[in-house]
C-alpha positions as CSV (number, residue, x, y, z in Angstrom):
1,X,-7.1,20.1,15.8
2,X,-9.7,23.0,15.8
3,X,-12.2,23.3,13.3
4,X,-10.5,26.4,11.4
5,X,-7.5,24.6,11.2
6,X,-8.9,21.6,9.9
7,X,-11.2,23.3,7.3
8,X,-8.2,25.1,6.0
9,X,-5.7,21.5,5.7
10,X,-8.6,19.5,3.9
11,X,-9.9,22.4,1.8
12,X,-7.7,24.8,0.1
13,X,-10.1,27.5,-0.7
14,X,-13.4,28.2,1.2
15,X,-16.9,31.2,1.1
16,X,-19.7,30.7,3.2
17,X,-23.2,29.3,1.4
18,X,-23.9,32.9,0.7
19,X,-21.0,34.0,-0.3
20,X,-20.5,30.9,-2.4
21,X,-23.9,31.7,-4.2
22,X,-23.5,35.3,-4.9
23,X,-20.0,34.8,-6.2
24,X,-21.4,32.4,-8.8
25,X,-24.3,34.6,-9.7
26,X,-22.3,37.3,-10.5
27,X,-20.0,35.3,-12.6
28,X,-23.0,33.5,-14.8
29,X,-24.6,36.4,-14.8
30,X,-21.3,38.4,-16.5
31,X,-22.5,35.9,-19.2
32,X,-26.1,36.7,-19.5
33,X,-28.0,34.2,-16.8
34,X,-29.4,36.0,-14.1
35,X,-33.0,34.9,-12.0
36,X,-35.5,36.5,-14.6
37,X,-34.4,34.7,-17.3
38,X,-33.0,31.3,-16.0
39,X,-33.8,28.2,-14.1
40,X,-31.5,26.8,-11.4
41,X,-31.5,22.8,-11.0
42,X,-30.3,21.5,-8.4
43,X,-27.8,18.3,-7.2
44,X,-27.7,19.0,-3.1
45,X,-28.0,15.7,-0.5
46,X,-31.4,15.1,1.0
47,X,-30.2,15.9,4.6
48,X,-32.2,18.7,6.0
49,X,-29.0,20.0,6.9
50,X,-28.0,20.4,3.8
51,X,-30.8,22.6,2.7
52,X,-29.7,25.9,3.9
53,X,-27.7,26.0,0.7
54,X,-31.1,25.5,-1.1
55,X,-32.6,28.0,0.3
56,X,-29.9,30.5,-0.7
57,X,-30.5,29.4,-4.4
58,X,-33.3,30.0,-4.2
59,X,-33.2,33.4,-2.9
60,X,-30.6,34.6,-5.8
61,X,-32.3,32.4,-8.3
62,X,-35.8,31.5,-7.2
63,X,-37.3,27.8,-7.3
64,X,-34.9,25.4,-8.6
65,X,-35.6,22.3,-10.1
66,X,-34.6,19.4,-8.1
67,X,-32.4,16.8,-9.4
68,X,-30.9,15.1,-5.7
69,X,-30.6,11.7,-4.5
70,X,-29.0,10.8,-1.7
71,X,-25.6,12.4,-1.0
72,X,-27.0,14.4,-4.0
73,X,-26.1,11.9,-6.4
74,X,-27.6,12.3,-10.1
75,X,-29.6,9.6,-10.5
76,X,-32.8,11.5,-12.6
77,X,-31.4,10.6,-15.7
78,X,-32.3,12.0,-19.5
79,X,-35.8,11.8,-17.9
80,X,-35.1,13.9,-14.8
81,X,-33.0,16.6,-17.4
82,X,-35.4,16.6,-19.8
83,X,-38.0,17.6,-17.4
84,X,-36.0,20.5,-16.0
85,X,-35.1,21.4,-19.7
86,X,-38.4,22.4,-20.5
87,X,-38.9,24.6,-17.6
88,X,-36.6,27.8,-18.3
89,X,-37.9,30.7,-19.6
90,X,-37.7,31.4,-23.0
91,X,-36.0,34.9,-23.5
92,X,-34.7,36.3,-27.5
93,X,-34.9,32.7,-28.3
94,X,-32.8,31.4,-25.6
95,X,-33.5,29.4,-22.7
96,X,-30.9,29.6,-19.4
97,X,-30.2,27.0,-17.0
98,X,-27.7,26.9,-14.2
99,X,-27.0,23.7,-12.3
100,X,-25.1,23.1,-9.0
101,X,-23.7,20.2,-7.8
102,X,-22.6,19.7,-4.3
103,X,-22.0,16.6,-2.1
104,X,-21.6,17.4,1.2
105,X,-19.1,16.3,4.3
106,X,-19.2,17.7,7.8
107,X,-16.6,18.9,10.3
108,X,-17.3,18.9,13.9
109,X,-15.5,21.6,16.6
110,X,-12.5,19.3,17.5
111,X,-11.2,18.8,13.4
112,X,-13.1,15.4,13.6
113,X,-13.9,14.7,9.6
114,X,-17.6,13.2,8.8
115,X,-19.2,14.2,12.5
116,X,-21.5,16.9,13.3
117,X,-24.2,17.8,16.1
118,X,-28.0,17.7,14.9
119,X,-30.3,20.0,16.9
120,X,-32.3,18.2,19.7
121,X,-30.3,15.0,19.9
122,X,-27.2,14.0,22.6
123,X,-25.7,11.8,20.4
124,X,-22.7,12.5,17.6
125,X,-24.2,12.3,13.9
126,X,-22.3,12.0,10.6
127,X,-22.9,13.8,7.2
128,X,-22.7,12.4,4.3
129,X,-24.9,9.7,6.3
130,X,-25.5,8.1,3.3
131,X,-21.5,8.0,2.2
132,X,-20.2,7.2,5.6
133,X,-22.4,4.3,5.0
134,X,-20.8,3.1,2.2
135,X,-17.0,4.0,3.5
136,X,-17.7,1.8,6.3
137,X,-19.5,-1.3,4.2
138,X,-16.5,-1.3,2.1
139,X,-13.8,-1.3,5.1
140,X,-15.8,-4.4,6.6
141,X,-14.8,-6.2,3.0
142,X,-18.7,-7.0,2.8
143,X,-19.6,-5.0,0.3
144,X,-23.3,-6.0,-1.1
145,X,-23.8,-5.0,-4.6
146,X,-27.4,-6.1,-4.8
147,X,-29.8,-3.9,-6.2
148,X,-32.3,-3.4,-3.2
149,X,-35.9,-2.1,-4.6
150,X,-36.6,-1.0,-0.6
151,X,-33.4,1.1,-0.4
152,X,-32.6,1.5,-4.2
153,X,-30.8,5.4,-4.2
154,X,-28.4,3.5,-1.7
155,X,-27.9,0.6,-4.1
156,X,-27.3,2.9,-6.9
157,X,-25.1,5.8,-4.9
158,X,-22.8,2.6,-4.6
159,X,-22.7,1.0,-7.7
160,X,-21.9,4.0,-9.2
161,X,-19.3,4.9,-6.9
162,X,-17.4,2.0,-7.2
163,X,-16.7,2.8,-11.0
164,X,-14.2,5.7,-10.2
165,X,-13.0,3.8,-7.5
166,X,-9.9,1.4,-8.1
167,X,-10.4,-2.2,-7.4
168,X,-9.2,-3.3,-3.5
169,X,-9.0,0.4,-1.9
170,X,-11.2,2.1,0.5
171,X,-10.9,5.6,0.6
172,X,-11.7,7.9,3.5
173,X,-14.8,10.0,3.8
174,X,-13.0,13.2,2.6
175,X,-11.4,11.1,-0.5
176,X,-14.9,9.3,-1.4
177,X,-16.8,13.1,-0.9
178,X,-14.5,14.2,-3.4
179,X,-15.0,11.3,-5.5
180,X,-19.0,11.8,-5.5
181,X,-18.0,15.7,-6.2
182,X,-16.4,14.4,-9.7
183,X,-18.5,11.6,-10.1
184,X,-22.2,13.6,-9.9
185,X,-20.5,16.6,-12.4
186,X,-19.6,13.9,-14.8
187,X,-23.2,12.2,-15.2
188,X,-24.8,16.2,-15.0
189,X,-22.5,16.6,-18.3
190,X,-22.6,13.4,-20.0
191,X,-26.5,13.4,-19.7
192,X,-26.0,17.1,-20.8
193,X,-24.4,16.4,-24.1
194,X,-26.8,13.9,-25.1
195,X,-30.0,15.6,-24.6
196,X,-29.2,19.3,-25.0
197,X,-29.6,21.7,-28.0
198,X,-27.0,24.4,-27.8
199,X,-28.4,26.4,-30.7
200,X,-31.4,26.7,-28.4
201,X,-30.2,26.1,-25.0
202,X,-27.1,28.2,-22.4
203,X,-26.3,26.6,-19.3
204,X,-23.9,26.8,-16.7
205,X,-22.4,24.6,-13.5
206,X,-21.3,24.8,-10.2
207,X,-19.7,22.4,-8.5
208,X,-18.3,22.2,-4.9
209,X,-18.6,20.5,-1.6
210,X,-20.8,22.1,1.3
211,X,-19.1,21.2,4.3
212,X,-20.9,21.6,7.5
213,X,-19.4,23.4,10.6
214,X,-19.9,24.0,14.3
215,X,-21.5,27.4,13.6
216,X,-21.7,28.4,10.0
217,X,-21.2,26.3,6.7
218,X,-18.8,26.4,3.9
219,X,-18.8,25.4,-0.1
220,X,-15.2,24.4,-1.3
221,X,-15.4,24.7,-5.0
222,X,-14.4,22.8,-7.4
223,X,-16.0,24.1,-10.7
224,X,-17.3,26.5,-12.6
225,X,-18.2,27.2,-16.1
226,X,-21.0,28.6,-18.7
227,X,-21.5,27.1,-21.9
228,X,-22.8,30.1,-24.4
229,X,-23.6,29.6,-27.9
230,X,-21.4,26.5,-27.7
231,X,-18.8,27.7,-26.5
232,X,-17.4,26.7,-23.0
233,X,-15.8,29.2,-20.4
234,X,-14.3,28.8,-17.8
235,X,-14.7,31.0,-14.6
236,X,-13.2,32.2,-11.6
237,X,-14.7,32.4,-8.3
């Protein structure tokens, strides 16, 4: 199965990094967020593959705080938020932030899910490295739950995981992707409602799945919404 063809049977709706970024920044922006009076923060994977997506934040936004753990998990916490939260420009007595939240999978030239080709090296690699991982520990049935202090975002990345997933399956990269999608916007806005002030604060979200490609790279979204004034609105992109 070519890659286009497996791109469109795993993921209904598709733009390119940029396209993906501009379409968002013209929706928040319908609502009053634009890149001289906001802060972007930022939920992407570690892999430096993943970081072209960054950098196009940061061209429509400018420097964005960074919130990622592996497989750009949310692990910063109240902590982590709080920090960012203090960052944005204060503008008629508002302050603007705009997070995105994308997990990422890859999708190498023959349809294969998970597998992709890093520059300078013969052999196959996978991305999420850090989620096949985990989908492979918990197909062996040896699944360690120990919380290691030398390799403590892994420890955490699974623990939290295995909350949303149901006792005694193991679901496939795509299907634990899209779990850690849902799973990293739901601790952004739990950790949002506790520590926010919505008299005094706006904010938006993003949230998708980059998935990487023989040539170019994709976001699926999932997401999308501002919350002005208190009030919660959904948009289309």
């Amino acid at each position: 199965m070519p890659y286009e063809t497996a791109l469109g049977r795993y993921f209904d709706k598709t733009y390119t990094e940029i396209d993906f970024i501009k379409k968002t920044y013209a929706a928040f922006k319908s609502h009053g967020f634009h890149d001289n009076n906001t802060i972007a923060a930022t939920c992407i994977c570690r892999d430096e593959i993943s970081q072209s997506l960054r950098s196009v934040i940061k061209h429509m936004w400018g420097e964005a705080f960074n919130l990622s753990s592996l497989a750009g998990m949310f692990t910063a916490g109240k902590t982590g938020l709080k920090a960012a939260m203090h960052h944005a420009p204060v503008v008629d007595g508002k302050e603007r932030y705009i997070f995105y939240a994308i997990p990422h999978i890859a999708i190498e030239a023959d349809g294969r899910l998970g597998i992709c080709c890093r520059e300078g090296r013969e052999e196959e690699s996978t991305a999420c490295g850090a989620l096949n991982a985990f989908q492979k520990e918990m197909a062996s049935g040896k699944l360690d739950l120990t919380l290691h202090g030398d390799d403590m975002e892994q420890s955490l990345l699974k623990t939290r995981l295995l909350r949303d997933i149901p006792y005694g399956h193991v679901p496939d990269l795509l299907e634990l992707t899209k779990i850690t999608q849902a799973a990293i916007q739901a601790d952004i806005e739990h950790i949002l409602e506790a520590v926010i002030q919505k008299d005094k604060c706006d904010y938006g979200l993003a949230a998708g799945i980059q998935v990487h490609g023989p040539k170019a790279n994709y976001v699926w979204p999932a997401a999308c919404y501002v919350v002005v004034n208190g009030e919660k609105i959904e948009l289309n992109i």
